[in-house]
N, C-alpha and C positions, 0 to 999 in steps of 0.2 A: 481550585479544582471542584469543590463542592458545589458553587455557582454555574461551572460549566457542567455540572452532569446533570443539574436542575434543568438546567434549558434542555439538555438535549434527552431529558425524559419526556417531555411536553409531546403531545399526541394529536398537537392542533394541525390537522388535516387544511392544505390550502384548497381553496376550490375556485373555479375556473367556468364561470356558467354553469353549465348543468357537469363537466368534466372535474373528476377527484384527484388530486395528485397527491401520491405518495412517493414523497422524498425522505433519503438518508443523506444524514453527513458525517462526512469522514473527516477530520482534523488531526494532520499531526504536528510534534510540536518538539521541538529543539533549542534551548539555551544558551544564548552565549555567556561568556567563552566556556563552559563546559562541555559544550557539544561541537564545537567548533571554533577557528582561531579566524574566518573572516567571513564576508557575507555568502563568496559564493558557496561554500562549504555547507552554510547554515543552511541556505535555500536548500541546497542538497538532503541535507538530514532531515528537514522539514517531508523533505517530498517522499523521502523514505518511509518517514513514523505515520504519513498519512496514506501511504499503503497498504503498510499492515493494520492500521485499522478498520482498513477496508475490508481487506483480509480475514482478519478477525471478528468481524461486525461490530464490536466495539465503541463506534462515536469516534474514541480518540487515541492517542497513541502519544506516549513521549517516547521521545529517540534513545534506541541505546546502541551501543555500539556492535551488539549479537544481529541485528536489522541488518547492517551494510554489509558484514558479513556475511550473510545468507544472499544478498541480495548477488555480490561476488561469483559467488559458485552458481546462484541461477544463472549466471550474466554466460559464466563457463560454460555452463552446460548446456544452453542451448547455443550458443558459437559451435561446438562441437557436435551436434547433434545436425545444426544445418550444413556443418561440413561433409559429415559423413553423407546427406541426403544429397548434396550437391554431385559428392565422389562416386553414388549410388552406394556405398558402403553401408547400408541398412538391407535387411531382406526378412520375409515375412515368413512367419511359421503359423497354420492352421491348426490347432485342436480337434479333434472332429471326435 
């Protein structure tokens, strides 16, 4: 882990002609079999833990199991939220 936050401290700016790019990266990271019992699983938790690190700004992320959970109830909640907008079931209140 120590080698990876080395690298990803580094500030070495790519450049492009006269054009600067600033890039982030987001890596997450998941173990088998602790984080999963076959590939597609893993892929999964991978893609999870490199979320929140996105999320979090972070660089990197290892998988925990609190991640897919949260991810769950977002998953809910906007199912339910486009339901209601489909049903019109939402409606607007002004402050004024």
């Amino acid at each position: 882990m120590h080698r990876l936050e080395e690298t990803l401290s580094r500030h070495d700016t790519p450049r492009l002609a006269l054009l600067f790019l600033d890039l982030d990266v987001s890596i997450g990271i998941a173990l088998y079999p602790d984080d999963a019992s076959n590939p597609r699983e893993l892929l999964k938790h991978t893609d999870i833990a490199m979320y929140e690190a996105k999320r979090s700004g972070r660089g990197y992320r290892l998988f925990d199991a609190w991640m897919g959970a949260t991810l769950v109830s977002r998953l809910a909640m906007t199912r339910r939220l486009s339901g209601a907008i489909e049903q019109e079931g939402l409606t607007r209140h002004w402050l004024t």
